[in-house]
N, C-alpha and C positions, 0 to 999 in steps of 0.2 A: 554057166549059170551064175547069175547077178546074184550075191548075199547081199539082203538089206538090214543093216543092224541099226536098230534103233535102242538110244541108250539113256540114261538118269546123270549120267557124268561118267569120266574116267573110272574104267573098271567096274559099272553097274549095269546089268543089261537087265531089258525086257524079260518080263514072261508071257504070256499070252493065256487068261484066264477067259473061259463061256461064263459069259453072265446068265445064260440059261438053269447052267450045273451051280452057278452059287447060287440062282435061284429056288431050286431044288433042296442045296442043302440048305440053304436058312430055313427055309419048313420042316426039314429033319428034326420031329420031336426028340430022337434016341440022342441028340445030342444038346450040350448044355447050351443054358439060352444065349452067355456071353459071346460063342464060337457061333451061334446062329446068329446074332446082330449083326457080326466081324463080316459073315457071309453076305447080311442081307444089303449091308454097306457096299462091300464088292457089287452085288448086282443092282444097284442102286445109281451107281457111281455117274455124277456127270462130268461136264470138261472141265468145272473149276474145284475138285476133289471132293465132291459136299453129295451126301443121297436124301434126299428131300420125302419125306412118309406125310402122309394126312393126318388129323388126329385120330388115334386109335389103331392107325393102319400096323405101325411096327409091333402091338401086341397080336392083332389078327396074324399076321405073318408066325408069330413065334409064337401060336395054339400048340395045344397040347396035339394027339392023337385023335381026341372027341371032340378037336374043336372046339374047347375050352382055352381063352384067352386068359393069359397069365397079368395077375394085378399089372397095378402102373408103378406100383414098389416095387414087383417083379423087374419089371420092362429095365424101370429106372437101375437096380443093382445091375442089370444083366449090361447095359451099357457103361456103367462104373467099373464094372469086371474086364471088360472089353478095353477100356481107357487104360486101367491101369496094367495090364498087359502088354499096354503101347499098342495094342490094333487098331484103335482110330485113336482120332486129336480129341485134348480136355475139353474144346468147346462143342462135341456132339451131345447130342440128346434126343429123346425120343421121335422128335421132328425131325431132324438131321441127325446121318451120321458122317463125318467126317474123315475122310485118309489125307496122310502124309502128301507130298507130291515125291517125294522121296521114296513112296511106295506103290503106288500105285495111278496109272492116268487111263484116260481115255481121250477116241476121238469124238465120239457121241454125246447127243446129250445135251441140257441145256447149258448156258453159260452166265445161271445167277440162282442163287437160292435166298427165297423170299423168308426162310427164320433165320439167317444170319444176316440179310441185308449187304448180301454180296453179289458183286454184279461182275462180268469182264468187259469192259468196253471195247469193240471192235469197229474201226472205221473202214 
């Protein structure tokens, strides 16, 4: 049997996360909202590291239990929390949130996100 390793550099290998289960837990009320954004980034995530939310969508996601949406000074710390952590990059926000490529990729997914104005050009 063929091993396929696929890796980040010398000495970094893959993990293989379901974006289904960080879907899942970024709705996890029991947990804090900065480790639910981290989540909802993961299941987010497209090819060029960026998770692109609508307005309003990344507080929808991160409802309490009653489905009470937590402010946008909420939302806003919970991604500041999450940054300073180092779970996503300083340029995410409640539109985007952003991973490392150092941390995390995919093969899915679009390949431009329309709030930072980033695109990948493929010929």
């Amino acid at each position: 049997m063929r091993s396929m390793r696929e890796g980040f550099g010398p000495g970094m290998f893959w993990n293989k996360v379901s974006k289904t289960d960080c879907g899942r837990i970024a709705r996890d009320a029991d947990l804090p909202l900065w480790l639910r954004a981290y989540f909802a980034a993961q299941w987010r995530l497209n090819q060029i590291g960026h998770a692109e939310f609508q307005s309003g969508e990344l507080a929808e996601i991160l409802a309490d239990e009653n489905g009470k949406r937590p402010s946008d000074g909420s939302v806003a710390n919970a991604v500041a929390r999450a940054k300073d952590k180092g779970l996503i990059k300083g340029e995410s926000n409640a539109r985007c949130l952003m991973l490392s490529h150092h941390h995390a990729r995919t093969g899915k997914g679009a390949i431009s996100c329309s709030q930072h104005n980033a695109r990948v050009w493929r010929s």
